[in-house]
C-alpha positions as CSV (number, residue, x, y, z in Angstrom):
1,X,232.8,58.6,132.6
2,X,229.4,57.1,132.9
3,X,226.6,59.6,134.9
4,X,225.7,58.7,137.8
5,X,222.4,56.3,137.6
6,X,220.0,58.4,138.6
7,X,221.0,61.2,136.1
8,X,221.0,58.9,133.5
9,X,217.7,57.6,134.8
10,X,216.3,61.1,134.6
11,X,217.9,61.6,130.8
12,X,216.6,58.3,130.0
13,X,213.0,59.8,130.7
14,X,213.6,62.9,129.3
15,X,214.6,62.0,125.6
16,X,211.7,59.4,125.9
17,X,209.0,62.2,126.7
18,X,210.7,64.0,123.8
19,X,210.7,61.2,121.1
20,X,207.1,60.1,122.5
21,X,205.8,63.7,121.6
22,X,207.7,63.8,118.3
23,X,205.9,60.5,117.4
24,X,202.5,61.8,118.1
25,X,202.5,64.9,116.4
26,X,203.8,63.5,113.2
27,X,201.8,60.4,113.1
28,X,198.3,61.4,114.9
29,X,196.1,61.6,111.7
30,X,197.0,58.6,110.3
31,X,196.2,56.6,113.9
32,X,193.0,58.4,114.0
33,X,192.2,56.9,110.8
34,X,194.0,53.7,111.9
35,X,191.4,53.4,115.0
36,X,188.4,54.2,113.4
37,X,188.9,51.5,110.3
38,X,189.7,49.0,112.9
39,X,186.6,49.9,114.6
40,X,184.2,50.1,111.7
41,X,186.0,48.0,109.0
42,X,182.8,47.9,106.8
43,X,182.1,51.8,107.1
44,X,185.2,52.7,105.0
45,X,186.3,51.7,101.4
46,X,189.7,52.1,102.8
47,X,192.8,54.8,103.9
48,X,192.0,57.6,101.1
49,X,187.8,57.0,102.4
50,X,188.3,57.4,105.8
51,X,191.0,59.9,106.0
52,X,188.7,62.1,103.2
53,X,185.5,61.5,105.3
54,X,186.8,62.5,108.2
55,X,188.4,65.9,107.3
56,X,184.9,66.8,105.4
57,X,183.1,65.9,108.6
58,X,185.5,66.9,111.1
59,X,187.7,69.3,109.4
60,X,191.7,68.9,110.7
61,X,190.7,69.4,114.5
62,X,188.7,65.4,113.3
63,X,192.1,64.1,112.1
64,X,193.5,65.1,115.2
65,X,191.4,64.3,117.6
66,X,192.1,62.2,120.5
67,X,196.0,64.4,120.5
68,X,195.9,65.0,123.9
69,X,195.3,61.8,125.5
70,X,197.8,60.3,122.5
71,X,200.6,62.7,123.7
72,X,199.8,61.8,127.1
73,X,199.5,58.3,126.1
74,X,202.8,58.4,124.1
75,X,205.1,60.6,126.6
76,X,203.9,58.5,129.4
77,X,204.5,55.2,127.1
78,X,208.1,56.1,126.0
79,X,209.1,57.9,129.0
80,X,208.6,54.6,131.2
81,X,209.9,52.1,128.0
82,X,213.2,53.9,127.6
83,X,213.7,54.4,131.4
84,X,213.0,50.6,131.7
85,X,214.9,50.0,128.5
86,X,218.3,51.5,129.9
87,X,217.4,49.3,132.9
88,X,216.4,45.9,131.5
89,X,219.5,46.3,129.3
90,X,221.4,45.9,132.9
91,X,218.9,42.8,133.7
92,X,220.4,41.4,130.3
93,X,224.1,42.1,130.8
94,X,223.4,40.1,134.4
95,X,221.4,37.2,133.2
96,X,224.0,37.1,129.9
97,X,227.2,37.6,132.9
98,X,228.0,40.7,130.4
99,X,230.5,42.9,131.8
100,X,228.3,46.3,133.2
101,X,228.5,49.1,130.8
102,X,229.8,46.5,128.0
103,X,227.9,47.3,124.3
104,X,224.8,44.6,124.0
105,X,224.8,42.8,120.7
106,X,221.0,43.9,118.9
107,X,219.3,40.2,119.9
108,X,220.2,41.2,123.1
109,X,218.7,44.9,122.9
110,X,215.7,44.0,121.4
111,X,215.4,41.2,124.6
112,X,216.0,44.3,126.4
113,X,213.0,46.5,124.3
114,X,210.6,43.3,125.0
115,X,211.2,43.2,128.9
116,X,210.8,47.0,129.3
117,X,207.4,47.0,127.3
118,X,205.8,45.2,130.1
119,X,206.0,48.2,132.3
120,X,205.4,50.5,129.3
121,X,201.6,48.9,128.6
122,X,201.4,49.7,132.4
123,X,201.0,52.8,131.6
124,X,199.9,53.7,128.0
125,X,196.6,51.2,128.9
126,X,194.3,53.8,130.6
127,X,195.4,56.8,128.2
128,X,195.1,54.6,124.9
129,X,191.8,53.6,125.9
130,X,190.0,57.4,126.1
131,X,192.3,58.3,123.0
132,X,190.6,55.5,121.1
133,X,186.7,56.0,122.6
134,X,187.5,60.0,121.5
135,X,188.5,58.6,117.9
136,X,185.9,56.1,117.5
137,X,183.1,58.5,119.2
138,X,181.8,59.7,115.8
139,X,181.2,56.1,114.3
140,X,179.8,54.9,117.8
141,X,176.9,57.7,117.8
142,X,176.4,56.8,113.7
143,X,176.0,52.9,114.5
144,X,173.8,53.8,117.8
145,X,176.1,51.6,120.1
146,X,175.9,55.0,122.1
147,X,173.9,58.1,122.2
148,X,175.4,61.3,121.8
149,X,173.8,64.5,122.2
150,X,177.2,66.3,124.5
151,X,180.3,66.7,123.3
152,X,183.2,64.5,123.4
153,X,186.1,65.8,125.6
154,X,188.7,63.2,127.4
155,X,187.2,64.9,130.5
156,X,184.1,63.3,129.6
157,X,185.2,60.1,128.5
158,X,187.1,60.5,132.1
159,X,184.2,60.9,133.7
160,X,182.2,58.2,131.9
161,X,184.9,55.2,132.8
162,X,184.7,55.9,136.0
163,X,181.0,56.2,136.5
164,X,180.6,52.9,134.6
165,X,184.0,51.0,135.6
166,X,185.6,52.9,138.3
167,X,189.2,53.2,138.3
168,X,190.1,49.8,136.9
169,X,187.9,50.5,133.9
170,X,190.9,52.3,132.8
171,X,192.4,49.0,132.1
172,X,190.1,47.0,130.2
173,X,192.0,45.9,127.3
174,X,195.3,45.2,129.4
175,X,195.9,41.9,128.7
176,X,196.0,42.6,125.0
177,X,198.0,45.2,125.2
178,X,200.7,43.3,126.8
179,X,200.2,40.9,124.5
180,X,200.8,43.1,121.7
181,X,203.6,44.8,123.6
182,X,205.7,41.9,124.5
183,X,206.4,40.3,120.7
184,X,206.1,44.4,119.5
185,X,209.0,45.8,121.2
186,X,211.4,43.0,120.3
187,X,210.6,43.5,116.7
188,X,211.0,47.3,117.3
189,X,214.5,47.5,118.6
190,X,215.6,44.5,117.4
191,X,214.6,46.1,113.9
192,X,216.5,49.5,114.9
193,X,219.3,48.7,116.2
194,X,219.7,46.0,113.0
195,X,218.5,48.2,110.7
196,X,221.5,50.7,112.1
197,X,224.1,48.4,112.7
198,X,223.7,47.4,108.8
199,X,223.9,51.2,107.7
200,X,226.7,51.8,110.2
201,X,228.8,48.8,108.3
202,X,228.3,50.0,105.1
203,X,228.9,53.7,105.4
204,X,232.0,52.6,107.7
205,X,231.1,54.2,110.8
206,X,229.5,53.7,114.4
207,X,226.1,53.6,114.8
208,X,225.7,57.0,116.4
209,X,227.7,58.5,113.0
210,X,225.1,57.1,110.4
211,X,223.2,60.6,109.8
212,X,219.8,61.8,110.2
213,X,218.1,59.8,107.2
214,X,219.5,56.3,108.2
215,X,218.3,56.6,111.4
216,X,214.7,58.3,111.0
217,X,214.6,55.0,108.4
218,X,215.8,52.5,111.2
219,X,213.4,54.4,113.5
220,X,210.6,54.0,110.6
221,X,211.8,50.5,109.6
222,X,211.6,48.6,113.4
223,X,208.4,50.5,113.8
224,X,206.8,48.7,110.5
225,X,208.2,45.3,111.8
226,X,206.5,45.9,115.1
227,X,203.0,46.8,113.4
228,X,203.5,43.8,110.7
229,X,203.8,41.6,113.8
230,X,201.1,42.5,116.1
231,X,198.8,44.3,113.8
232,X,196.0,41.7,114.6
233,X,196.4,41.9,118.6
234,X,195.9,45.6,118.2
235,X,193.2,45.6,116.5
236,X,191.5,43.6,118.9
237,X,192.7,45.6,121.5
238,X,190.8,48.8,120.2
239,X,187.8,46.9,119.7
240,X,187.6,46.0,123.6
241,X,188.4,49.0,124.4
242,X,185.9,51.1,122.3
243,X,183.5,48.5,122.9
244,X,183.4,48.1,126.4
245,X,181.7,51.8,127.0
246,X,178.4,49.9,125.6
247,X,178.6,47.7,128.4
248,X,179.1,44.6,126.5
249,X,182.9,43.8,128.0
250,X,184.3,40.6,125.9
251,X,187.9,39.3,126.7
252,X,190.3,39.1,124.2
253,X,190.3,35.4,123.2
254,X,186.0,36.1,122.5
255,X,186.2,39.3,120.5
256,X,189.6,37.6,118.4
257,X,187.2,34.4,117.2
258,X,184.4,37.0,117.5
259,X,186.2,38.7,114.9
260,X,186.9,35.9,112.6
261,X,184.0,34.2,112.3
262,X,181.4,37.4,111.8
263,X,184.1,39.2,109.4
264,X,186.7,37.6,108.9
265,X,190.3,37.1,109.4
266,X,191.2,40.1,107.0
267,X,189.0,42.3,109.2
268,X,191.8,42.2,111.5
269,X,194.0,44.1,109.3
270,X,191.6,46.6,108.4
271,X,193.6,49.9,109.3
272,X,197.0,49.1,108.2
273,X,197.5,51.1,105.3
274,X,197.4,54.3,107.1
275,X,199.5,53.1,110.0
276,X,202.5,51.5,107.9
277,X,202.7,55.1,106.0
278,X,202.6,56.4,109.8
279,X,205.1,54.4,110.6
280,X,207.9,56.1,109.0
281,X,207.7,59.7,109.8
282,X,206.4,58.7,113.5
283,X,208.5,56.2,114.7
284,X,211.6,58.0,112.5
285,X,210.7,61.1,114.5
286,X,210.5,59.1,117.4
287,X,214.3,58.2,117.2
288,X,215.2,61.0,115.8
289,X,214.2,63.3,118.8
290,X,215.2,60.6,121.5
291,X,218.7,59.7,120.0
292,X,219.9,63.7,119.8
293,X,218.2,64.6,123.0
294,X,220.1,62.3,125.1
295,X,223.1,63.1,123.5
296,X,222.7,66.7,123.7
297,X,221.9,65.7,127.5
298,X,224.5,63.2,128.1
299,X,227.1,65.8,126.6
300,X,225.6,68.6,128.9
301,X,226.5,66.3,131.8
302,X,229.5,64.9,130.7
303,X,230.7,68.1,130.0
């Protein structure tokens, strides 16, 4: 017997938060060093440069800098995508005229993934944005785009949005991040749940019986497809919002051919090494936590 929809609404959330924060503390370093080479392509020989330079400056507190915005970010991120997700999978079975409750096929989940990252970007924008000025802030003061002389807290990064922008300031990079979201998601659980259905074929089994591995690599696997895909919107998307505390705001279609013609179109992959290695153990972790979570919940309940 199904629970009732708010309950599963509520479980929904919950494994979400709990995958979200899984993700982040696995992954974090290697974003931090994702942010700043997408930042400050030409400061950096690459991954091993950046990630070294940064512990030597920073120390480990460097590497993760910018965690509690990102867990914020990512709890807040994941609890609204897989409480959507559950939902928009009901928008599917309706616009499909799929019975309710009926199994999706993974075309139609990842559909489902796509739709539910709209809401999502609602509301990892405004928490991305102070995670990637807290990442970026070291590079910034270097370059002299900003003057430092305080230290960096997200309170003061807070503090300075709103002074500046006001509360919508929180947003600037929203369109790309939609942008990126939209294409993102369906490669992410399209990915999965492919990526799963394959193992579960081979080994025999359903999907929820494939094992820990297979389905930290499914988790690792749709999260490389999403970065292969939208690796160049991101990148963009930092650069607006790091940028736009200097108080020269372009839109996204200005800083993309911006981009291109001053750099280059491989500058908008600068970054990626360290974020496909992330991939795996964050996004693995990720699935990992949310898929036992809400089965340990939905168990609970059921029993």
């Amino acid at each position: 017997m199904a629970p009732h929809p708010v309950v599963q609404a509520i479980i929904d959330s919950a494994a979400g938060a709990a995958g979200g924060t899984a993700c982040v503390l696995s992954g974090q370093p290697f974003d931090t060093t994702k942010v700043k080479m997408q930042t400050f392509p030409t400061m950096y020989r690459g991954f091993i440069h950046c990630f070294t330079s940064t512990f030597r400056q920073e120390g480990l507190r460097g590497l993760y800098k910018g965690s509690t915005p990102a867990l914020i970010a990512n709890i807040s991120e994941n609890t609204v995508l897989f409480l959507s997700y559950g939902r928009c999978q009901d928008v599917v079975r309706f616009v499909c005229n799929v019975d309710k409750g009926a199994e999706l096929s993974d075309l139609q989940k990842a559909s489902s993934g796509s739709l539910a990252s709209i809401f999502s970007a609602m509301a990892i924008c405004p928490t991305e944005l102070v995670k990637c000025r807290l990442q970026a802030m070291l590079e910034m003061e270097a370059a002299g785009k900003i003057t430092g002389g305080q230290k960096s807290t997200v309170w003061t990064v807070v503090k300075e949005v709103m002074k500046t922008n006001g509360p919508l300031g929180f947003y600037q990079g929203l369109s790309s991040t939609i942008v990126r979201e939209i294409p993102g998601y369906f490669c992410f659980f399209g990915a999965y749940e492919l990526c799963r259905s394959t193992f579960a074929q081979y080994m025999g089994t359903d999907k929820d019986g494939i094992g820990i591995l297979p389905l930290m690599f499914s988790g690792g696997f749709g999260g490389a497809c999403l970065w292969l895909v939208v690796y160049p919107i991101d990148c963009v998307k930092t650069r607006i919002q790091v940028y736009s505390q200097t108080g020269k705001q372009k839109g996204f279609l200005k800083t993309f051919l911006g981009v291109i013609r001053t750099e280059g179109f491989t500058a908008l992959y600068s970054g990626l090494t360290p974020t496909m290695i992330r991939t795996f153990p964050a996004n693995g972790a990720l699935f990992l936590a949310y898929e036992f979570s809400r089965k340990f919940m939905m168990d609970t309940v059921g029993g």
